[in-house]
MDTraj code that builds the backbone (N, CA, C; nanometers):
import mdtraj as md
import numpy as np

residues = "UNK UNK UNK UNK UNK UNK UNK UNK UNK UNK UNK UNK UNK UNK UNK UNK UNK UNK UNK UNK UNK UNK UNK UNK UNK UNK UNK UNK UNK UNK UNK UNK UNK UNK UNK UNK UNK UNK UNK UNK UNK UNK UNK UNK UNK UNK UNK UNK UNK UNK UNK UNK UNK UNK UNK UNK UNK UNK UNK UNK UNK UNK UNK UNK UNK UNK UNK UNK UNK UNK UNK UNK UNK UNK UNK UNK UNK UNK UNK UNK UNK UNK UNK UNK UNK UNK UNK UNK UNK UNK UNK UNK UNK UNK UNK UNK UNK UNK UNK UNK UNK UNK UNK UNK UNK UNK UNK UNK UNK UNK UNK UNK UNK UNK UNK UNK UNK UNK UNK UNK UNK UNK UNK UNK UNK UNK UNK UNK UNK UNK UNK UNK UNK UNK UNK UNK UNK UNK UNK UNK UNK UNK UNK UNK UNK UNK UNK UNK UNK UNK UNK UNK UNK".split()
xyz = np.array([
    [10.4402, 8.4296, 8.2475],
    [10.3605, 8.3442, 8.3339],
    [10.4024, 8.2003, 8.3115],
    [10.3706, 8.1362, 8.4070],
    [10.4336, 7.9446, 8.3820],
    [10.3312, 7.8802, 8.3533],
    [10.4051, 7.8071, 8.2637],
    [10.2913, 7.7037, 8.1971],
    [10.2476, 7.6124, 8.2926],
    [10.1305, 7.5883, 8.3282],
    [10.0853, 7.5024, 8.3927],
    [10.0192, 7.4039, 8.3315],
    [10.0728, 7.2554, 8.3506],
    [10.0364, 7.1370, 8.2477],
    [9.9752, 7.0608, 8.3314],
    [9.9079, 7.0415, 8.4554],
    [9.8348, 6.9269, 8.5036],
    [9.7300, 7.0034, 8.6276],
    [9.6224, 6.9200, 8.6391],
    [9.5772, 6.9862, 8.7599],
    [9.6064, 7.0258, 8.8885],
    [9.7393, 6.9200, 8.9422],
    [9.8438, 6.9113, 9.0232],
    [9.8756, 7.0197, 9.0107],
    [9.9761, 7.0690, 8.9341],
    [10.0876, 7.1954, 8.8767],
    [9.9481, 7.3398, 8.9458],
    [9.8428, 7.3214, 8.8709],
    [9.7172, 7.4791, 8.9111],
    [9.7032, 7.4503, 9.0566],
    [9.7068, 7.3276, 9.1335],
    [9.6470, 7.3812, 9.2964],
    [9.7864, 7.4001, 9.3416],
    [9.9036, 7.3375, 9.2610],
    [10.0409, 7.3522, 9.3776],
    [10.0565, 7.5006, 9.3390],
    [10.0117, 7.5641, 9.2273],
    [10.0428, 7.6682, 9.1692],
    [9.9850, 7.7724, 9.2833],
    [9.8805, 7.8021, 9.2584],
    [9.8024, 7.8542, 9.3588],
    [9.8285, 7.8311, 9.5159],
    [9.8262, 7.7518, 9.5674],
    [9.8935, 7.7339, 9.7054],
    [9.9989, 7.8079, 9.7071],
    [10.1099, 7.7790, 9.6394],
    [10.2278, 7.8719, 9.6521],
    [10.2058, 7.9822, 9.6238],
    [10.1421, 8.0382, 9.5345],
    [10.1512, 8.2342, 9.5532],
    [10.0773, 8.2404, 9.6808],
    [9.9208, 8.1568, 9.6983],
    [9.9138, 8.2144, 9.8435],
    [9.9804, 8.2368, 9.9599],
    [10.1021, 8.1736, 9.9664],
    [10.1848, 8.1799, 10.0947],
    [10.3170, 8.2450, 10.0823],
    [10.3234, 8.3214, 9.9939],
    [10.4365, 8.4180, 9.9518],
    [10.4428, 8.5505, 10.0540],
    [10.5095, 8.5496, 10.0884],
    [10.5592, 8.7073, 10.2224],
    [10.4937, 8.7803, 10.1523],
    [10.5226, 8.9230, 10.2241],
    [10.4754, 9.0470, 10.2094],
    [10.5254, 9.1172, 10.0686],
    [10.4599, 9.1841, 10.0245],
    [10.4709, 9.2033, 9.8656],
    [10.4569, 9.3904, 9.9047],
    [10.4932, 9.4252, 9.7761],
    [10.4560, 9.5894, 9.7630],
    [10.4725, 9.6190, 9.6055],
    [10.4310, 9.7069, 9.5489],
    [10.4820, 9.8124, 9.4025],
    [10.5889, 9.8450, 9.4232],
    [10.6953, 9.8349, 9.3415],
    [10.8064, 9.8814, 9.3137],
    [10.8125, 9.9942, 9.2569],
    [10.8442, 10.1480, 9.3175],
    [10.8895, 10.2689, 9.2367],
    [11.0114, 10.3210, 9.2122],
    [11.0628, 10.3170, 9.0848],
    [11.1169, 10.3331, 9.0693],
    [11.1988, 10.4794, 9.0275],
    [11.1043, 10.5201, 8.9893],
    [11.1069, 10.7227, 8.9088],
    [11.1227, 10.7026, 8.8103],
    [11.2299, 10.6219, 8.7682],
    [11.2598, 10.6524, 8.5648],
    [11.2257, 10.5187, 8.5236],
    [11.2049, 10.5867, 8.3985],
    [11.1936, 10.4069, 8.3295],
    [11.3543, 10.3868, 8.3309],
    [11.2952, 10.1758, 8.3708],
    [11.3860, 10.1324, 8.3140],
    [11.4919, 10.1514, 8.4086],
    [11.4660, 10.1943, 8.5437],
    [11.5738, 10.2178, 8.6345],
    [11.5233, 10.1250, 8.7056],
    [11.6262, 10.0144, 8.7862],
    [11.5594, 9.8964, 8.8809],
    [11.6127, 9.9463, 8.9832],
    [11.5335, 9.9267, 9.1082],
    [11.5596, 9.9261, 9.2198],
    [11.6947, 9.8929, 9.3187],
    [11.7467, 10.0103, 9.3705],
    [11.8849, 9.9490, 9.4317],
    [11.8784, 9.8681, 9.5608],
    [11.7905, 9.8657, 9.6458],
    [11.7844, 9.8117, 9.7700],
    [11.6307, 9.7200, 9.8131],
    [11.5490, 9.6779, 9.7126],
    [11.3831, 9.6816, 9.6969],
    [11.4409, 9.5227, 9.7303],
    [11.3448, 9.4724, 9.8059],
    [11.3154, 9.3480, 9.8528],
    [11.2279, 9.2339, 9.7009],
    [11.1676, 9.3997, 9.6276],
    [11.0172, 9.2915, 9.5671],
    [11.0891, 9.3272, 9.3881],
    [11.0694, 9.2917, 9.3186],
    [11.0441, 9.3272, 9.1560],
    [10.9143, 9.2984, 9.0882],
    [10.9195, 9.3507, 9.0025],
    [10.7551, 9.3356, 8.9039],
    [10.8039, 9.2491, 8.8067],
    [10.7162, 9.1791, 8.7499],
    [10.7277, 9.0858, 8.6563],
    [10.6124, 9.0640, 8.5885],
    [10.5871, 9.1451, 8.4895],
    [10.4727, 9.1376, 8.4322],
    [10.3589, 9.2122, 8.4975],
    [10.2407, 9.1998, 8.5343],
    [10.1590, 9.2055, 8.6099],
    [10.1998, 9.2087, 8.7888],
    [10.2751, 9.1459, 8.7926],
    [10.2599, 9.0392, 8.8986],
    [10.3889, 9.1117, 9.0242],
    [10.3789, 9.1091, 9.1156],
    [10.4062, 9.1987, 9.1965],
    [10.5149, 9.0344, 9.3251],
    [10.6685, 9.0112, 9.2982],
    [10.6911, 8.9344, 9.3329],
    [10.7702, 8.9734, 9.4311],
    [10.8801, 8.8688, 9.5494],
    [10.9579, 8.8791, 9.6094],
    [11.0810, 8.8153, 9.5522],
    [11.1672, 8.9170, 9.5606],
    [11.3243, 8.8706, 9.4687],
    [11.3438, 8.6801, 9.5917],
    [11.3514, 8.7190, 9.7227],
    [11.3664, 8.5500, 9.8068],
    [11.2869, 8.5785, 9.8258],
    [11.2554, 8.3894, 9.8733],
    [11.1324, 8.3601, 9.9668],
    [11.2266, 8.3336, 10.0670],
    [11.1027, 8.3694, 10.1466],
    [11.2183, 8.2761, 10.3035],
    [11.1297, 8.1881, 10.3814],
    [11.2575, 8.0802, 10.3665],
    [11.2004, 7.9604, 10.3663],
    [11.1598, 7.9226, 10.4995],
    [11.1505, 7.9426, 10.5812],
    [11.1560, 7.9725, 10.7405],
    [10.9765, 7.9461, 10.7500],
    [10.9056, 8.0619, 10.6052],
    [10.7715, 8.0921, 10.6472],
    [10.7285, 7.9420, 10.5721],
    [10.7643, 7.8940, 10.4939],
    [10.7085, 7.8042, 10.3900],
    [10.7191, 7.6297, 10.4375],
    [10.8234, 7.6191, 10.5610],
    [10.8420, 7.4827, 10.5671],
    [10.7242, 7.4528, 10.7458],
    [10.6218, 7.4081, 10.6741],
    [10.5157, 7.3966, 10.7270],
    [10.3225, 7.3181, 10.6467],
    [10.2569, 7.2869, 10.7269],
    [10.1410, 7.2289, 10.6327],
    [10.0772, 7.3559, 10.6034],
    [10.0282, 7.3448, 10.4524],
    [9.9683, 7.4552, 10.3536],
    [9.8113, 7.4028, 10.3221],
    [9.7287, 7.4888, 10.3768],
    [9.6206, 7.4073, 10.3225],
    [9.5053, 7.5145, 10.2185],
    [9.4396, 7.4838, 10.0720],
    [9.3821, 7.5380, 10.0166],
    [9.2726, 7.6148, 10.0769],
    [9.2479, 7.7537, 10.0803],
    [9.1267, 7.8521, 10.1550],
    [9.0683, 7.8632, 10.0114],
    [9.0183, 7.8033, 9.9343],
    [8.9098, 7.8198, 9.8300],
    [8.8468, 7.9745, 9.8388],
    [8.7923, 7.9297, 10.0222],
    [8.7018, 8.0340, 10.0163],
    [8.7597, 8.2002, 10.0119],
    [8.8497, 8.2203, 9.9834],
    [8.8906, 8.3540, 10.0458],
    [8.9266, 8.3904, 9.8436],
    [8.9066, 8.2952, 9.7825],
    [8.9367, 8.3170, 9.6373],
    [8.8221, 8.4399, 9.5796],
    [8.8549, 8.5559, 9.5147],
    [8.7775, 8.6207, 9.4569],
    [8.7104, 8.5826, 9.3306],
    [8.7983, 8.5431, 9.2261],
    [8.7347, 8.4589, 9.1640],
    [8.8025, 8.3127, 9.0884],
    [8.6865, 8.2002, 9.1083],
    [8.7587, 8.0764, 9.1199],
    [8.8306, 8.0388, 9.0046],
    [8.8023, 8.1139, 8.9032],
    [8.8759, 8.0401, 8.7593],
    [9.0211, 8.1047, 8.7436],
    [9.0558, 8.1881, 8.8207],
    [9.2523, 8.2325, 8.8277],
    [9.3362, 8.1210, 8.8735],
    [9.4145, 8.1445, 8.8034],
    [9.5628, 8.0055, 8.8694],
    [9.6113, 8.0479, 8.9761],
    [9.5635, 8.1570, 9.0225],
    [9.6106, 8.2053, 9.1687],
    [9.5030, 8.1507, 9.2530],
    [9.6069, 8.0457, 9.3664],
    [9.5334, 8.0127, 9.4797],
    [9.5626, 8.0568, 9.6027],
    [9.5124, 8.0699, 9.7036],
    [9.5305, 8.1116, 9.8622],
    [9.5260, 7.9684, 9.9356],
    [9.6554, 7.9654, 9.9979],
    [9.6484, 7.8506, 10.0779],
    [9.7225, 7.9511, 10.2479],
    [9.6092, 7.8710, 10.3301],
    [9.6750, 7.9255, 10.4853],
    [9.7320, 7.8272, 10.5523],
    [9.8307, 7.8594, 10.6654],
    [9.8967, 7.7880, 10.7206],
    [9.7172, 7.6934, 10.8146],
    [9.8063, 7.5362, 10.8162],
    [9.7085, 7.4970, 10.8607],
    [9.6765, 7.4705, 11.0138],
    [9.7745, 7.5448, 11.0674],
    [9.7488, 7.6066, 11.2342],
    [9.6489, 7.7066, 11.2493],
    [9.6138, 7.7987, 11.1272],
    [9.5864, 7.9492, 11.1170],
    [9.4188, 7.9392, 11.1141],
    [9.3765, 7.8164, 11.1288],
    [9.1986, 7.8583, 11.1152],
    [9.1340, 7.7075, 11.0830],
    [9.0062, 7.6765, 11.1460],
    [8.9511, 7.5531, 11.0982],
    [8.8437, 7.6424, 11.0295],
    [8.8758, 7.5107, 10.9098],
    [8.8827, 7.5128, 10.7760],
    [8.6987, 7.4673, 10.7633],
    [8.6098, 7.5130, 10.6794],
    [8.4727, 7.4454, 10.7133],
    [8.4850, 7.3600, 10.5795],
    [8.4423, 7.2417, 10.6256],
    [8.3739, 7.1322, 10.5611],
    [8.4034, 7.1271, 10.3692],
    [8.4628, 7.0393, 10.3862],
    [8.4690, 7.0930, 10.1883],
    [8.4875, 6.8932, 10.1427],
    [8.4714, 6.8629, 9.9923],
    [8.4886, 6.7510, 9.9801],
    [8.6259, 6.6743, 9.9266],
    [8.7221, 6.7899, 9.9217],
    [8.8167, 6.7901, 9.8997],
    [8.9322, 6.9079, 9.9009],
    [9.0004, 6.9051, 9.9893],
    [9.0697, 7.0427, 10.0359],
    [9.2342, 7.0121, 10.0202],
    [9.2968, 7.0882, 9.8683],
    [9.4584, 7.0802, 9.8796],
    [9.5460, 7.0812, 10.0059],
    [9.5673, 6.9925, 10.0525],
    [9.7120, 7.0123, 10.1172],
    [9.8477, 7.0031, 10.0887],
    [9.9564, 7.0960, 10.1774],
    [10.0656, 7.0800, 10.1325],
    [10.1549, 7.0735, 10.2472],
    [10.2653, 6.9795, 10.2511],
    [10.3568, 7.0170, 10.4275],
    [10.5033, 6.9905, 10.3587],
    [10.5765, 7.1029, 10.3585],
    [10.7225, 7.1136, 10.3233],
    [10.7850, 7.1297, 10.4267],
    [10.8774, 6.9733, 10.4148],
    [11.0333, 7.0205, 10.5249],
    [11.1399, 7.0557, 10.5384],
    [11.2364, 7.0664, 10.6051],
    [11.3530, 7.1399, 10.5645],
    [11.4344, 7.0072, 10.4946],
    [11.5144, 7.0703, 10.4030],
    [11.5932, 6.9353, 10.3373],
    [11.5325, 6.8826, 10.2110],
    [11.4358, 6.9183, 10.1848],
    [11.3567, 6.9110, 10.0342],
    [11.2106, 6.8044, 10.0004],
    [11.2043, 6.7673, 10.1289],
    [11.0607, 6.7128, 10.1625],
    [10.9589, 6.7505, 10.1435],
    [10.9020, 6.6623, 10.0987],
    [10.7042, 6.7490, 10.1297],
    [10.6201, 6.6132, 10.0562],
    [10.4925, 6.6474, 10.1058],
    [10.4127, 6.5926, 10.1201],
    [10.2559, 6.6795, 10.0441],
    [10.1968, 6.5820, 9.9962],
    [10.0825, 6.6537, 9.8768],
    [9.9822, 6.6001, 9.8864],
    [9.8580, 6.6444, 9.9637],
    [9.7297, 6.5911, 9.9955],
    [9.6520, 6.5513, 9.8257],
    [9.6566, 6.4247, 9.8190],
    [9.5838, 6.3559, 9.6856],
    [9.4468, 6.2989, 9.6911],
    [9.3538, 6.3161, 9.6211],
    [9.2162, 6.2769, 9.5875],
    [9.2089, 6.1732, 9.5036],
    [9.1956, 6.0695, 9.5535],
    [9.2052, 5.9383, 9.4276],
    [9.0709, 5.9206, 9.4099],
    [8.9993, 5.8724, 9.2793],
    [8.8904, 5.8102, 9.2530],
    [8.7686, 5.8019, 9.3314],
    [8.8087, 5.6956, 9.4236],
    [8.6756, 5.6871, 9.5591],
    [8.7212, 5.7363, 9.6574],
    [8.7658, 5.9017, 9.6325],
    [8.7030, 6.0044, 9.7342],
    [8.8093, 5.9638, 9.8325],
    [8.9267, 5.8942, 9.8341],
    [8.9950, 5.8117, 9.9398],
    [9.1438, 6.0091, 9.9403],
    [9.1562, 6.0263, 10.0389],
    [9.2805, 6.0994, 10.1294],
    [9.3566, 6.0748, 10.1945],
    [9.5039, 6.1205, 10.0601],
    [9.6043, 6.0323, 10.1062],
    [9.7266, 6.1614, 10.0924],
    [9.8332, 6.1663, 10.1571],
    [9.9416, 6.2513, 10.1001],
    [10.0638, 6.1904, 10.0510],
    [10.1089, 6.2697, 9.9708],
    [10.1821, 6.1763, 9.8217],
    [10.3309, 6.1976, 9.8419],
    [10.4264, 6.1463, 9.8570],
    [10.5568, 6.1817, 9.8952],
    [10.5961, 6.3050, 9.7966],
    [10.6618, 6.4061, 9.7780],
    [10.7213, 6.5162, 9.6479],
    [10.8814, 6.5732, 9.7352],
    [10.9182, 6.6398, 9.6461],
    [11.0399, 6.6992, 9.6445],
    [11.0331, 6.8324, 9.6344],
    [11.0734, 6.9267, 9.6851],
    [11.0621, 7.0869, 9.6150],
    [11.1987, 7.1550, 9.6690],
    [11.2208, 7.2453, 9.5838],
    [11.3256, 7.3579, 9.5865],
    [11.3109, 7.4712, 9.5181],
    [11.4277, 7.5344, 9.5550],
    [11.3506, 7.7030, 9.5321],
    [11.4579, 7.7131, 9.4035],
    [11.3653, 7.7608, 9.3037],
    [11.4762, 7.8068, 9.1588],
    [11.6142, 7.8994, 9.1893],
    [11.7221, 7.8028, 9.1525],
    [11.8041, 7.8731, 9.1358],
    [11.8372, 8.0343, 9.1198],
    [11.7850, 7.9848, 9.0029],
    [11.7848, 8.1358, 8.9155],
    [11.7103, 8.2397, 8.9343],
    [11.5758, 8.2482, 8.9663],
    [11.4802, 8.3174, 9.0281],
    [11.4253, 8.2082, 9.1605],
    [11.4328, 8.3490, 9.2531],
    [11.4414, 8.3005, 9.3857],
    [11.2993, 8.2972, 9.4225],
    [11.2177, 8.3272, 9.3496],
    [11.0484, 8.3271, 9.3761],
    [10.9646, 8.2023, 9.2965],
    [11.0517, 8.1506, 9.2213],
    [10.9591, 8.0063, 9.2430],
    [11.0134, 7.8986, 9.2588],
    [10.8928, 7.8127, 9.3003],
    [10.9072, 7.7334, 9.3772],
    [10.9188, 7.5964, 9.2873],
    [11.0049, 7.4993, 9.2729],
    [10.9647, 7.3354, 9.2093],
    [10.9540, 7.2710, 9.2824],
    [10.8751, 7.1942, 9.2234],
    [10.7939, 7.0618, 9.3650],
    [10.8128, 6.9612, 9.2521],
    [10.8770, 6.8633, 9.2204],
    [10.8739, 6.6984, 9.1960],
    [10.8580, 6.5892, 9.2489],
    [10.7619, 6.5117, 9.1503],
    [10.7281, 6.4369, 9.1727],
    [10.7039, 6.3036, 9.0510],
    [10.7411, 6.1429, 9.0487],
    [10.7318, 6.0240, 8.9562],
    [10.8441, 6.1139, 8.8608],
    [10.9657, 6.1776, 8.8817],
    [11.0649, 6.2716, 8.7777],
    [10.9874, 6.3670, 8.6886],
    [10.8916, 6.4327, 8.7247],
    [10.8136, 6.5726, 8.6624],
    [10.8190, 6.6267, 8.7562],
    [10.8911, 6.7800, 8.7023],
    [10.8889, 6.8916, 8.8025],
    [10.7946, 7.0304, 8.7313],
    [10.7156, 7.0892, 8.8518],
    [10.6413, 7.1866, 8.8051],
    [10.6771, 7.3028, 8.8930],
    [10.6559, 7.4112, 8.8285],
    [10.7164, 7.5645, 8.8655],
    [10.5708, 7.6426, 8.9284],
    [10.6150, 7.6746, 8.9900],
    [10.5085, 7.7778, 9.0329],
    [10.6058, 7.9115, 9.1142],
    [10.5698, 8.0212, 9.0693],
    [10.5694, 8.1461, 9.1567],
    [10.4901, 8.2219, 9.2326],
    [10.5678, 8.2215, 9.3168],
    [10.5380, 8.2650, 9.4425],
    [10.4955, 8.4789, 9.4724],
    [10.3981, 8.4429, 9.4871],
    [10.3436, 8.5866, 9.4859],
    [10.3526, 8.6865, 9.6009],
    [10.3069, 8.5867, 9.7446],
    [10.3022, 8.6222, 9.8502],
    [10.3527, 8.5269, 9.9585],
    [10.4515, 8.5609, 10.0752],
    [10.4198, 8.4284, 10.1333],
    [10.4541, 8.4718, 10.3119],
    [10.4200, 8.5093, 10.4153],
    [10.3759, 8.4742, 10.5570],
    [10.3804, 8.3713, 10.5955],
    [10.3989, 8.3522, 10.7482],
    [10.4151, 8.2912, 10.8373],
    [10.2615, 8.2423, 10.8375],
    [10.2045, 8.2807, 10.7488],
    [10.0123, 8.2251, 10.7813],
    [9.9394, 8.2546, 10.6351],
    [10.0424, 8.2736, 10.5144],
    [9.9328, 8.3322, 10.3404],
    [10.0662, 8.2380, 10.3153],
    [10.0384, 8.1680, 10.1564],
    [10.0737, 8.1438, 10.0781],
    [9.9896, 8.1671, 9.9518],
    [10.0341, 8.2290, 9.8949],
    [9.9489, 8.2933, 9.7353],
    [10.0359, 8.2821, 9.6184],
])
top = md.Topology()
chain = top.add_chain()
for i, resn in enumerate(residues, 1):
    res = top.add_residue(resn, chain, resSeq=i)
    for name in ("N", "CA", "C"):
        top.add_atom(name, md.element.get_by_symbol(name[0]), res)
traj = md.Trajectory(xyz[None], top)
């Protein structure tokens, strides 16, 4: 699991598994035999997509709190923010990634003021399921659980 070091890092965290494609269990039959043609791998617990595709992800992401089962997991649900008005909250994560390594990060300053914060993100090299978003030269990891044209988890 990734260390998550700021409050930033837990909602970008959460936003991004919510909007991760379509997921499934991986069967394999034997132990220890990996999949020859499987889109998804397991990793721990956690039920991932070997790519994301970025197609579904470069778009505004906005936190669905409400659809959370329970609120204290680092897993968040964020929906595309075409996909539903959103009811009334006093502060609601946003996220809008563009193509070329852009994005933008809905911030809560002090007096309640809403603003979005310039960031950077790219997809890990090495593992193609998470996601880094930087920002002031700190980069934070998050993986990607699920992600649609309308879920990011």
């Amino acid at each position: 699991m990734l260390e998550i070091k700021s409050a930033f890092s837990v909602l970008l965290f959460c936003f991004l598994l919510a909007s991760c494609g379509e997921y499934k269990v991986v069967e394999t039959g034997k132990k220890n035999q990996e999949p020859a043609e499987d889109k998804f791998v397991k990793k721990s617990q956690i039920i991932v997509p070997k790519v994301i595709n970025v197609k579904h992800l470069i778009q505004q992401w906005v936190h669905s709190h409400e659809e959370q089962q329970n609120p204290d997991t680092k897993e968040q649900i964020f929906r595309s923010g075409k996909s539903r008005n959103f009811p009334p909250s006093r502060f609601r994560k946003a996220y809008k990634f563009s193509v070329g390594g852009d994005c933008l990060s809905m911030s809560l300053e002090p007096a309640d003021r809403h603003h979005f914060k310039p960031r950077k993100w790219q997809i890990d090299s090495g593992d193609k399921s998470v996601l880094e978003i930087t920002a002031d030269e700190k980069t934070n990891s998050f993986r990607i659980v699920e992600l649609s044209k309308d879920m990011l988890r």
